[in-house]
N, C-alpha and C positions, 0 to 999 in steps of 0.2 A: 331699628330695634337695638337694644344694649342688653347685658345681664343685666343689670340692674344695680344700684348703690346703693342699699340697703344690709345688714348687718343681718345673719342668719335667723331665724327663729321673730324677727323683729315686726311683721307683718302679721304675727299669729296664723292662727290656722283658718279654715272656713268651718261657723257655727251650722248648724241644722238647719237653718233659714237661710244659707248663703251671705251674711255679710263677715267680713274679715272679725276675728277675735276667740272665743276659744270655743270647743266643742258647745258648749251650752249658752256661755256670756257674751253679749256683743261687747266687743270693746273699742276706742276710739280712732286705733290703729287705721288707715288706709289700707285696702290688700294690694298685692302685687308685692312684687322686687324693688320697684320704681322709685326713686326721688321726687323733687320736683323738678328731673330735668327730662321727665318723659311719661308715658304712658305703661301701667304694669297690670296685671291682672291675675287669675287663679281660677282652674278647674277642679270641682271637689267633688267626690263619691263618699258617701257616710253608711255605714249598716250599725244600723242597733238591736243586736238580739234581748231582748228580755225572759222572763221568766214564762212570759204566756201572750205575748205579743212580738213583734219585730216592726221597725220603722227604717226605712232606707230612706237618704236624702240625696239628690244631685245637684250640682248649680253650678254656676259661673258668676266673676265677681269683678268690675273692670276698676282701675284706681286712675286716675286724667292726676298729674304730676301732686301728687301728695296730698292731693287736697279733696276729691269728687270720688266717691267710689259709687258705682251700681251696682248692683246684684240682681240673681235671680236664683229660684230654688225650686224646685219640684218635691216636693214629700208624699212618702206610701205607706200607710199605719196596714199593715197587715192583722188583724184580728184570730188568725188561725184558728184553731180547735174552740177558743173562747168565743166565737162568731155562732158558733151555735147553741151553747148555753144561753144567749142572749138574745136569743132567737133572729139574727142575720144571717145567719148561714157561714158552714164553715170558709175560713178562707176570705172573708168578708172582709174588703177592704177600704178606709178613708184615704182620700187624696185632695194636695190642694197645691197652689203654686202660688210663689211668696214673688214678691217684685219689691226691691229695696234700693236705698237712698240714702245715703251718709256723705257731711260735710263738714269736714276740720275749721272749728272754728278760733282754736288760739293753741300756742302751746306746738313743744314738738316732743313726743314721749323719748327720744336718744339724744336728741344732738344738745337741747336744753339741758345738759347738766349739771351746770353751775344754778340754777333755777329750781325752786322747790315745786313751781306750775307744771301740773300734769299737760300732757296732750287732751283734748277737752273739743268732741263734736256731738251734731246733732243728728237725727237719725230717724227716716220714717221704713215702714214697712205695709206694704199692702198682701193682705192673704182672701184668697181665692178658693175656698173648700167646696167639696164636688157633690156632695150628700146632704142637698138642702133638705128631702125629706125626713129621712132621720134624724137630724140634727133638730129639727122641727118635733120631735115626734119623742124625742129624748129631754125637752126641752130648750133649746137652742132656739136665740131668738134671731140669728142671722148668720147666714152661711159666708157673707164676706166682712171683712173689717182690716180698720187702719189703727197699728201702734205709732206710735211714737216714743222716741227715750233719746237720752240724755248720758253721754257717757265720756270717764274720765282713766287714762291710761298712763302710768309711769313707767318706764324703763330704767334701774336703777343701776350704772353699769359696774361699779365701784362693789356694789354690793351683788349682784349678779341676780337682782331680782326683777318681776314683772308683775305691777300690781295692776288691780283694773277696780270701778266701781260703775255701777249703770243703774238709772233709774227708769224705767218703762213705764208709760201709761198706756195699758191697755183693758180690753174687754173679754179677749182668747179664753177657750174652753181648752184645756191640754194643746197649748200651740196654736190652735187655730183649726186645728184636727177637726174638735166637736162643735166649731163654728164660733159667733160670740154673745156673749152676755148670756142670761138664762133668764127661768122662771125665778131664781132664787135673789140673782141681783143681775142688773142691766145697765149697768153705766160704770167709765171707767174708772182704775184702780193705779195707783202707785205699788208697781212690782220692783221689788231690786234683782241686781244682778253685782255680784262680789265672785273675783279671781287673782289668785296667785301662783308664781310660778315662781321658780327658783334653774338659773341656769347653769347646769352641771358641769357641763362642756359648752365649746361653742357652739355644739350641733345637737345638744338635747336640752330637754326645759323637763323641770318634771313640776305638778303642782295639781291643785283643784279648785274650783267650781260649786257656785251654791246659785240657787233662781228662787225666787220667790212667784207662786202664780194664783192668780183669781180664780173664786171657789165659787161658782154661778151655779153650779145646774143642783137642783134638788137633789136628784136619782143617785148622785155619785158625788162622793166627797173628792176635791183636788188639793193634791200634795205638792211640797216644794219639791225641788229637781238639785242634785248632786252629781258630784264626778272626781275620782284622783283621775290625771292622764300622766301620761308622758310622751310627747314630741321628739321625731329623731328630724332632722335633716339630712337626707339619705345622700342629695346633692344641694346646690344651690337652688333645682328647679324641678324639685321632689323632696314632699315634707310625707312622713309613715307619723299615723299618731292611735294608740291604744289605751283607752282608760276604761275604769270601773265604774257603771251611771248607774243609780236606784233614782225612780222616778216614782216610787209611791203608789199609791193606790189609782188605779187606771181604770173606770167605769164599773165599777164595784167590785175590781178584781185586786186583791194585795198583793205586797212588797211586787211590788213590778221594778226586780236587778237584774243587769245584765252587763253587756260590755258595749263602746263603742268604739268602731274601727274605722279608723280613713286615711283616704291617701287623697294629697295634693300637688297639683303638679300646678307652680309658681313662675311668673314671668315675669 
C-alpha cells in the first residue's frame, strides 16, 4: 500500500450512487488516490436533508491502477411526515442498492496537458430498489434497472479548473428511488450530466452541478437536480464536502432544497 500519486481534490468526491465524481454528476475520474501504479479506493457517507424528505447514501468505490473502478452504494429516501399525506405511513421509507462499473477508455484528465483530449470512460450502474409494490402501484413499471453513460473529464491546471460532461441513458424514476420507466414512458432516455469546479487552493474546489432526469410516472412530474458545493481536503485521506442541492418537485411534493453533507475517507 502507498499514499497514493494523485494530485489533491483530483479523484472527486463519491456521487449518491457511489461511483467517483461529484455529489450529483458522474464523472470520468477513477476514485481512489492511486495511479496506475497501484490499487486506491474510497469510503463515503452522504446525508441529504431537504425541505420535506431526507436521503442518506453509503458505499465504497475500489479504482485497479487508474483504469477499473467498482462501486457500490446503498440509498435511504426517508419520506417522513410526507409518508403519510401520501398515504404510506409516516417515516415511510425507499431503499435500493446501486452496483457500479467504470472504465477509462482514453485520455488522462491531469497529466494530459499539453492535449485538449479530455479523460473520456464508460460506465454502467445496476440499481436494486426494495418497494416493488409501490412502485408498481405509483405507477412503476420495474423495481430494478441498468444505466449506462458516457462520460468526459478535464482538469485544467493552468487555469485551476475542473470540467466534466456525461451523458446517461437511463429509465430511473428519481434515481432509481421510484423504480424505472412508468405508465407515462418506458424506455430509455438521454439524460445529461454537466459540472464545474474552480480550485481555490490546493485543498478546496468550490463549483456546481446540473442533472437532467426522465419524467415517467403520470402521478408526479420529475425535475432536473442542481447543486453549488464546496470540497475541502481536510487530509490527503479525508475529503469534507458541503453544497446547496434543489431537487425539484418529489412525488407531488415542491421545491424539494436542502443541503448535502459528506465525508470521505480516500486511499
Amino acid at each position: 500500500m502507498r499514499a497514493g500519486g494523485k494530485l489533491l481534490l483530483t479523484g472527486g468526491i463519491s456521487t449518491v450512487e457511489g461511483s467517483g465524481g461529484g455529489g450529483l454528476a458522474s464523472w470520468a475520474l477513477i476514485a481512489g488516490n492511486e495511479t496506475v501504479d497501484g490499487i486506491g479506493g474510497t469510503v463515503h457517507a452522504t446525508y441529504v436533508p431537504l425541505a420535506d424528505y431526507s436521503l442518506t447514501s453509503e458505499g465504497v468505490a475500489i479504482g485497479i491502477r487508474d483504469r477499473l473502478e467498482l462501486s457500490y452504494a446503498h440509498q435511504r429516501f426517508d419520506t417522513q411526515k410526507v409518508g403519510a399525506a401520501l398515504g404510506l405511513g409516516r417515516g415511510f421509507s425507499f431503499q435500493q442498492d446501486i452496483i457500479g462499473a467504470k472504465l477509462r477508455l482514453a485520455g488522462d484528465a491531469v497529466i494530459d496537458q499539453d492535449s485538449l483530449l479530455p479523460q473520456i470512460a464508460i460506465g454502467v450502474q445496476y440499481h436494486i430498489a426494495d418497494r416493488d409494490a409501490v412502485i408498481h402501484a405509483i405507477g412503476g413499471a420495474h423495481a430494478k434497472g441498468t444505466d449506462f453513460y458516457l462520460a468526459a473529464t478535464k482538469v485544467l491546471l493552468a487555469q485551476s479548473l475542473v470540467l466534466g460532461g456525461t451523458v446517461r441513458l437511463t429509465k430511473a424514476n428519481q434515481f432509481g428511488l421510484l423504480g424505472f420507466g412508468g405508465d407515462a414512458h418506458n424506455h430509455y432516455s438521454a439524460q445529461f450530466e454537466g459540472s464545474a469546479g474552480l480550485l481555490v487552493t490546493r485543498r478546496l474546489l468550490l463549483g456546481g452541478e446540473y442533472r437532467t432526469k426522465p419524467d415517467n410516472l403520470r402521478f408526479a412530474r420529475e425535475d432536473r437536480a442542481l447543486d453549488l458545493f464546496a470540497a475541502y481536503a481536510v487530509t490527503r485521506n479525508l475529503t469534507a464536502t458541503a453544497a446547496y442541492v434543489d431537487l425539484g418537485d418529489i412525488a407531488t411534493i415542491r421545491h424539494q432544497r436542502g443541503a448535502l453533507l459528506s465525508l470521505q475517507a480516500n486511499f
